[in-house]
C-alpha positions in Angstrom: 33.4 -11.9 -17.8 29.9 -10.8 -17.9 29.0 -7.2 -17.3 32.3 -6.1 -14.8 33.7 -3.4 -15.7 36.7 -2.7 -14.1 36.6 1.1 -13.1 32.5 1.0 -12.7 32.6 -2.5 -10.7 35.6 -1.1 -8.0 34.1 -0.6 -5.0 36.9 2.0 -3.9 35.3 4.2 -6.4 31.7 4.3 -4.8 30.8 6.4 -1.7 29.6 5.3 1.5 26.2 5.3 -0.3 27.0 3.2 -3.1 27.3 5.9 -5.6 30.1 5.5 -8.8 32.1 8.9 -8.0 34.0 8.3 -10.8 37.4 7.0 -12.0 40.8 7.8 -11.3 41.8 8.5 -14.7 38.4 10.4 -15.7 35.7 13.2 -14.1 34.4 12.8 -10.4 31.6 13.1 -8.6 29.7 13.8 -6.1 26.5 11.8 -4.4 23.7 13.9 -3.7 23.9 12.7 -0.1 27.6 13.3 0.6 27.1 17.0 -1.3 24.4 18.0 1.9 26.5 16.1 4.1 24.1 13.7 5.3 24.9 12.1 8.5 24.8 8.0 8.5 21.5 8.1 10.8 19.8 10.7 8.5 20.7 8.5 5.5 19.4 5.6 7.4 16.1 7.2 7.9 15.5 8.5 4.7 16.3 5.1 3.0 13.4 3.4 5.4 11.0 6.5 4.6 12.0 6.1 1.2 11.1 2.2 1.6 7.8 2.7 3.4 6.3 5.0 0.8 7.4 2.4 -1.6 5.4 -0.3 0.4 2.7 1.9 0.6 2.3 3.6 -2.8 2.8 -0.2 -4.0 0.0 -1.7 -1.5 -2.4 1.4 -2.7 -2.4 -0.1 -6.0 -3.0 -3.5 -4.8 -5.3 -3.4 -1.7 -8.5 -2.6 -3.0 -8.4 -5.7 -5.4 -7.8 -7.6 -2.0 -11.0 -6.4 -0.3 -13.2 -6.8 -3.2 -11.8 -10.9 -3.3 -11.1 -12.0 0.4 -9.7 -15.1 -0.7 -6.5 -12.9 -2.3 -6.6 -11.0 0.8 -6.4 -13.9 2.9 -3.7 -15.4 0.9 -1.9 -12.1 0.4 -1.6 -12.0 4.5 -0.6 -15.6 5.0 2.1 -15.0 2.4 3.2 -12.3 3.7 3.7 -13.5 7.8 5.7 -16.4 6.5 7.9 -13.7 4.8 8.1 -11.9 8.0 8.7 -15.6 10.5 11.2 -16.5 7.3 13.1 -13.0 8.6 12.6 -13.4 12.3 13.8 -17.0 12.0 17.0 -16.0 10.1 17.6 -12.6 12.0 17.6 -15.1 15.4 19.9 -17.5 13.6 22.7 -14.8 12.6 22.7 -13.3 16.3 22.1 -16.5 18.4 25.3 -16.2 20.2 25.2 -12.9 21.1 21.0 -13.5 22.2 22.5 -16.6 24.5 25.1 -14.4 25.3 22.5 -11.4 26.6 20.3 -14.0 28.5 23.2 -15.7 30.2 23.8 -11.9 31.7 20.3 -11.1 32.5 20.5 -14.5 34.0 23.3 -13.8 36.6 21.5 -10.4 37.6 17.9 -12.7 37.8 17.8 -15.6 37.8 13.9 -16.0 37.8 14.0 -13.4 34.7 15.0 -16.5 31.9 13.3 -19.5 32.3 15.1 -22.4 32.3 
């Protein structure tokens, strides 16, 4: 059954955070985030931080090959914004009723505010 593993593959024994903690029969213990008692917001902002300086340490690696070839840096962009329309597209998708469901109320209050 591949690489499961029952007490490591239960998701009742991860935190919130998706640490192991341990199991039942064995030692636990504790994420680094529920030890300082990070609220879910504070969590939230440190994993995009954590994300950005990702992006950026990765793109100050690879952007100066880009400006010496603008052909890569052209096709690096183009990439890119279809990545970013590919998101948008399927972000839209998942939420469509409750989109429809916010113009048809700022539709009632104005009219003239959603065109037809």
């Amino acid at each position: 059954m591949g690489n499961y593993d029952e007490d490591y593959s239960d998701p009742a024994q991860r935190c919130k955070h998706g640490t192991f903690i341990g199991s039942w029969w064995g030692p636990d213990y504790m994420c680094h985030w529920c030890e300082l008692g990070v609220t879910d917001e504070e969590y939230a902002q440190a994993m995009r931080s954590q994300a950005l300086y990702n992006l950026n340490s990765r793109l100050e690696q690879i952007l100066p090959n880009f400006f010496r070839d603008p052909d890569k840096l052209r096709e690096f962009v183009g990439h890119f914004n279809i990545h970013i329309a590919d998101w948008m597209t399927r972000h839209v998708l998942a939420h469509a009723d409750e989109i429809q469901s916010l113009l048809d109320r700022i539709a009632e209050l104005d009219p003239e505010a959603v065109p037809a």
